[in-house]
RODO-2510 file (C-alpha; in nm, 4 decimals, decimal comma):
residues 235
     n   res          X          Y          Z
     1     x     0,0000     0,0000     0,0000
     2     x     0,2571     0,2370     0,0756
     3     x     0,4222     0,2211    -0,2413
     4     x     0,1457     0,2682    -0,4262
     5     x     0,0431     0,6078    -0,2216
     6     x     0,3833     0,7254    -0,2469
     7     x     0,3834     0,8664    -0,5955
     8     x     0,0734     0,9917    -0,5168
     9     x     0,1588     1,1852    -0,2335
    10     x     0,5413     1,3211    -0,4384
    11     x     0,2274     1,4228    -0,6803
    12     x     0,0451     1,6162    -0,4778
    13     x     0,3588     1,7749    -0,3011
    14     x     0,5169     1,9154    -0,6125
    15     x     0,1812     2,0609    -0,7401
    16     x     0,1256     2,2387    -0,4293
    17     x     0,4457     2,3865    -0,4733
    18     x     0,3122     2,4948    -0,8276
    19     x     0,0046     2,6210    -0,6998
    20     x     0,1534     2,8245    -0,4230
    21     x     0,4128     2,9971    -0,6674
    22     x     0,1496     3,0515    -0,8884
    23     x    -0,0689     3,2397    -0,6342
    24     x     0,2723     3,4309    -0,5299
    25     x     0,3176     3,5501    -0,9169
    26     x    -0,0884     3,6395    -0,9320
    27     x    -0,0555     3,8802    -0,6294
    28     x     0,2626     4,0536    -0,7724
    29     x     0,0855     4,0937    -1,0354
    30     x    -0,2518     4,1969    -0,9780
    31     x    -0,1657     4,3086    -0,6140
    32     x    -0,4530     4,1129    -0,4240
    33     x    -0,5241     3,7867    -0,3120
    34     x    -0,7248     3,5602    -0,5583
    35     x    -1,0335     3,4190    -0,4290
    36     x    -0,8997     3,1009    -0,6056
    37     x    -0,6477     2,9137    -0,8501
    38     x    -0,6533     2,6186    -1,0538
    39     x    -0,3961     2,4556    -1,2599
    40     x    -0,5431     2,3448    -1,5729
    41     x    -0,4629     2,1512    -1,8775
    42     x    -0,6260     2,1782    -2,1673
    43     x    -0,4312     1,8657    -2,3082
    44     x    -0,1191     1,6484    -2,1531
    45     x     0,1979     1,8106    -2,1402
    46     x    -0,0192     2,1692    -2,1060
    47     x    -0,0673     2,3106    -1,8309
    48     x    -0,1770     2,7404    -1,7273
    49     x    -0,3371     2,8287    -1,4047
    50     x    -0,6512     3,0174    -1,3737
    51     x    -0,6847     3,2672    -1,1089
    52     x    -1,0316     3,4165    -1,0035
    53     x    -1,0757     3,7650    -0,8436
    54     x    -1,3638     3,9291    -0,6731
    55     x    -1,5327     4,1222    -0,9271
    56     x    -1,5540     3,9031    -1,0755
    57     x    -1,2158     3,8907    -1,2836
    58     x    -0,9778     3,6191    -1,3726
    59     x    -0,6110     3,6160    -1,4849
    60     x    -0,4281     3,3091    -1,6806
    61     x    -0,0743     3,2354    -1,6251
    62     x     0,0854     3,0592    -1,8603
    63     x     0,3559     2,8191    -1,7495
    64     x     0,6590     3,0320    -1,6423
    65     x     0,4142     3,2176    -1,4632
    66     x     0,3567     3,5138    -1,6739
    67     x     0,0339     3,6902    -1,8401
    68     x    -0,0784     3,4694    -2,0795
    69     x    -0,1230     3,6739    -2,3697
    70     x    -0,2913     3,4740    -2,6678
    71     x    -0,6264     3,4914    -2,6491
    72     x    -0,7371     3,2068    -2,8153
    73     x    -0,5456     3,0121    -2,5181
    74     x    -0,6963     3,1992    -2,2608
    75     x    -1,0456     3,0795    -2,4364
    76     x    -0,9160     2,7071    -2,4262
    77     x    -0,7916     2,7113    -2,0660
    78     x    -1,1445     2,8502    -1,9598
    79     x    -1,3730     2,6561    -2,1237
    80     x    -1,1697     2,3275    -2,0501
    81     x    -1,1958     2,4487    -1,6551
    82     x    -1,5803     2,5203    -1,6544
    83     x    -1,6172     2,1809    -1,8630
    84     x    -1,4268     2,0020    -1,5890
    85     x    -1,6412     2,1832    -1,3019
    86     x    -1,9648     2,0520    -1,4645
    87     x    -1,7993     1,6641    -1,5198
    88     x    -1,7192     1,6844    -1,1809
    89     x    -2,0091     1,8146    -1,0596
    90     x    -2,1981     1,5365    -1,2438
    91     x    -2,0196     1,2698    -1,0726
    92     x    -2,0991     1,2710    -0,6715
    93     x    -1,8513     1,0061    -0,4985
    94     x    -2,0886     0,9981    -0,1910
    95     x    -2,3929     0,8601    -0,4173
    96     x    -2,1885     0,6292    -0,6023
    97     x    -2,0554     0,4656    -0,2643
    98     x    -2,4209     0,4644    -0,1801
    99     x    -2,4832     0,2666    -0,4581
   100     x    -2,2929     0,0456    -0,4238
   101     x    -2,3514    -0,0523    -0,0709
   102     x    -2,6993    -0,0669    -0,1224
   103     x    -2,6233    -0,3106    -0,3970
   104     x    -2,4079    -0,5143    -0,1215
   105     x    -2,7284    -0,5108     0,1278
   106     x    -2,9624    -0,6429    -0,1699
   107     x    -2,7332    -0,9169    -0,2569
   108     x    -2,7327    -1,0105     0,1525
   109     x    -3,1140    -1,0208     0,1087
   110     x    -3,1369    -1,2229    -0,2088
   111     x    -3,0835    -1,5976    -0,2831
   112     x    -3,2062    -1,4921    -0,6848
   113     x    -3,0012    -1,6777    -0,9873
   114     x    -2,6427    -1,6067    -1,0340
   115     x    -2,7096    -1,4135    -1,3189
   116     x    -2,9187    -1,1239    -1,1492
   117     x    -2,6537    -1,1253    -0,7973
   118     x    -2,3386    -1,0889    -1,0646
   119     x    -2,5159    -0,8262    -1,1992
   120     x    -2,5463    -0,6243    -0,9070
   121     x    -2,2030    -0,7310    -0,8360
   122     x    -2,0718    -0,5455    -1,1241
   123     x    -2,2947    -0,2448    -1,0522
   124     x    -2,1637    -0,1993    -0,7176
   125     x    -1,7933    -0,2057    -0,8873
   126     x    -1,8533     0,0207    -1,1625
   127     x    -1,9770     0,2187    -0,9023
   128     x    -1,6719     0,2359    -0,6569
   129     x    -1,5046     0,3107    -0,9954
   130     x    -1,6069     0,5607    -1,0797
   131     x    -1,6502     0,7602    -0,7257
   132     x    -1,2197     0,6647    -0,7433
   133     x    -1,1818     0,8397    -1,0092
   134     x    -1,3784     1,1502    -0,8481
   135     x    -1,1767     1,1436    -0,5364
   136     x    -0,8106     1,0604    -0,7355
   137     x    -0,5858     1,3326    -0,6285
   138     x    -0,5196     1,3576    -0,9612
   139     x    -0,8682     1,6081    -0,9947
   140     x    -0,7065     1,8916    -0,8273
   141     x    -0,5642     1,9632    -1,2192
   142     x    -0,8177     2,0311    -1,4453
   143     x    -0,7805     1,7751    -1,6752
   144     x    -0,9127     1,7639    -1,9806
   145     x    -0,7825     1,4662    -2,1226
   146     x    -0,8926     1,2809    -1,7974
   147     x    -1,2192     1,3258    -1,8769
   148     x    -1,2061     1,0446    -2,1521
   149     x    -1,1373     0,7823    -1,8495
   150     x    -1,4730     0,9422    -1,6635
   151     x    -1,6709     0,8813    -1,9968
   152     x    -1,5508     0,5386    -2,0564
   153     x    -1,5970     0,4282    -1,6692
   154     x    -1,9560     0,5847    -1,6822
   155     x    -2,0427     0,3799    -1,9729
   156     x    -1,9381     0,0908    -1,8141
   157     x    -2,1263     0,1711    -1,5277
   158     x    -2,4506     0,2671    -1,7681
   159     x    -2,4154    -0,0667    -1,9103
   160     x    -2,3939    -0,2812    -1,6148
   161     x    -2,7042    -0,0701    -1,4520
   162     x    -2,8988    -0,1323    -1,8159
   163     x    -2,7847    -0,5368    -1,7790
   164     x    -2,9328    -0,5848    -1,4206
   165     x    -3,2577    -0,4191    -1,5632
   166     x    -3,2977    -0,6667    -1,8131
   167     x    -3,2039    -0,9301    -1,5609
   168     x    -3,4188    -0,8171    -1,2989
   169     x    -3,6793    -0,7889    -1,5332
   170     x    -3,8574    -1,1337    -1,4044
   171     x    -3,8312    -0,9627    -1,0440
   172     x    -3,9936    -0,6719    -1,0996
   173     x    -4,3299    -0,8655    -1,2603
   174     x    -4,3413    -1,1228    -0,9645
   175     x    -4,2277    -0,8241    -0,6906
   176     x    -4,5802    -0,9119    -0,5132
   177     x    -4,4781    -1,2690    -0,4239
   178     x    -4,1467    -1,1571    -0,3288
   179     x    -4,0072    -1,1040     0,0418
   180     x    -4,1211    -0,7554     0,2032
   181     x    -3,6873    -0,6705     0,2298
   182     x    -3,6126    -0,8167    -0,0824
   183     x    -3,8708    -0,5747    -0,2474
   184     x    -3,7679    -0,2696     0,0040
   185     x    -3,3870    -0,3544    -0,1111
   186     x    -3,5104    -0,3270    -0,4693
   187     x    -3,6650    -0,0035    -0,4704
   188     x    -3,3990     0,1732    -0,2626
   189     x    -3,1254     0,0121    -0,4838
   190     x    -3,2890     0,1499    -0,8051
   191     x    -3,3208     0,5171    -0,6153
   192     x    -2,9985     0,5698    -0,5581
   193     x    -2,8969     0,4296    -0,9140
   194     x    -3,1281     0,7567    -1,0041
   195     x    -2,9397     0,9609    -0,7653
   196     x    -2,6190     0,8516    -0,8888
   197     x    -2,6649     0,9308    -1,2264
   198     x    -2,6573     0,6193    -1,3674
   199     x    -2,9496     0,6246    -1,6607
   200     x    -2,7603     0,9124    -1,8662
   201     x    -2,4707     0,9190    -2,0867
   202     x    -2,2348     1,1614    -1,9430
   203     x    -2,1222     1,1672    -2,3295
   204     x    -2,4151     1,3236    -2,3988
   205     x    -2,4711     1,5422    -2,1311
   206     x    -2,1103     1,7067    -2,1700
   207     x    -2,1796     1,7211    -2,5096
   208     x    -2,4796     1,9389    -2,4309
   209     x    -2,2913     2,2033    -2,2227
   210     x    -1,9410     2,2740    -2,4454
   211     x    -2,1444     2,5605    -2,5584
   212     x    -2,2752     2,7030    -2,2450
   213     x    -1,8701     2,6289    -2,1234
   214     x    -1,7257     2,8224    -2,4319
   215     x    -2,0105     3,1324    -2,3334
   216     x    -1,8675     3,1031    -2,0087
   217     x    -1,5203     3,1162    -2,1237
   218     x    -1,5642     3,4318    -2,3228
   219     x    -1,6885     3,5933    -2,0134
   220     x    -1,3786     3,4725    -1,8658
   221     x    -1,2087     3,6456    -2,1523
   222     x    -1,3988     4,0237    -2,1590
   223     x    -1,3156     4,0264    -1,7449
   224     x    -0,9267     3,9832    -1,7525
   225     x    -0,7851     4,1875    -1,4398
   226     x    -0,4745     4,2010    -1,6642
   227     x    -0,5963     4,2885    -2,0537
   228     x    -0,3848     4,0880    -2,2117
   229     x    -0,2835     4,2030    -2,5762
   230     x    -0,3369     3,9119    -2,7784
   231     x    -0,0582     3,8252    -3,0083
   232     x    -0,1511     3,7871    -3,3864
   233     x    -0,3462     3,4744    -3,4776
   234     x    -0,4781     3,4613    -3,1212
   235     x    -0,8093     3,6088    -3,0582
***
């Protein structure tokens, strides 16, 4: 265990270094405190940090900590942050465990074929997946290229929720000769599927709000605390 936490931890250590020069640089440079700062990266190997002011009023350093001053970048490192925020906000770790452990207490209260308990079996770990992936240290950086692994694991997870459906079918039309719990276990298992956001694509949903992210983004853009000039070919 500890040597897979250590790189982990070296992770996190170095980018709080990052973070805390970049918040140094932003003060210097816009002379207050920002309200907060994200490192974000727009694709691997890229990263800027975005820092919000009260206003409200952002500013986007680029790597060596400096103004960024193209535009178009600016653009791509705020939409890719607000797209994050709404991925993220999409995906709640504490319903997903929920999930899952309700899916452990119906398969305690069930003696149904092996084809309907595996089922929930691989519900509950598509679950725990994907709350893992919410709570990876690794979503302190706004990531945009880890949000391919989130829309892979949630289709996984949609598909295992759509197979126990199917399997469960036979349940559902005989629920009035089944046990009381097993019935109780049922219901509250498919509730918190709802709550967890299972019956969606999360595909489709972030494909929904890119627009509303690259409205946001040019918000981001007309409220720089620094107006950056942009350099030709940028804006």
């Amino acid at each position: 265990m500890k040597v897979d936490a250590e790189p982990d931890l070296q992770w996190q250590e170095a980018l709080v270094v990052e973070l805390t020069e970049a918040r140094e640089a932003a003060v210097r440079i816009v002379g207050r405190e920002p309200l907060g700062l994200r490192a974000v990266e727009p694709a691997p190997g890229q990263r800027w940090y975005l820092c919000a002011f009260d206003g409200p009023s952002f500013l986007c350093l680029d790597v060596r900590l400096r103004p960024e001053a193209e535009h178009g970048r600016i653009r791509e490192v705020a939409s890719g942050n607000l797209l994050i925020e709404r991925a993220e906000g999409l995906i709640d770790s504490a319903e997903l465990s929920y999930l899952a452990g309700a899916a452990g207490r119906l398969l305690a209260a069930t003696a149904e074929p092996a084809e309907v308990t595996a089922s929930l079996e691989a519900v509950a770990q598509r679950a725990l997946e994907m709350a893992a992936w919410r709570e990876s240290p690794q979503r302190e950086v706004a990531s945009v290229a880890a949000l391919d692994t989130a829309i892979a694991l949630h289709e996984r997870f949609h598909r295992a929720y759509g197979h126990f459906v199917s399997v469960s079918q036979p349940l559902v039309e005989k629920q009035d000769e089944l046990d009381p719990e097993l019935v109780s276990g049922l219901r509250v298992f498919e509730e918190a599927a709802g709550r967890a956001g299972v019956g969606d694509s999360l595909a489709r949903i972030l494909g929904q709000i890119v627009e509303d992210c690259a409205e946001g983004a040019e918000q981001v853009l007309s409220s720089l605390v620094v107006q950056q000039r942009s350099r030709a070919g940028g804006s």
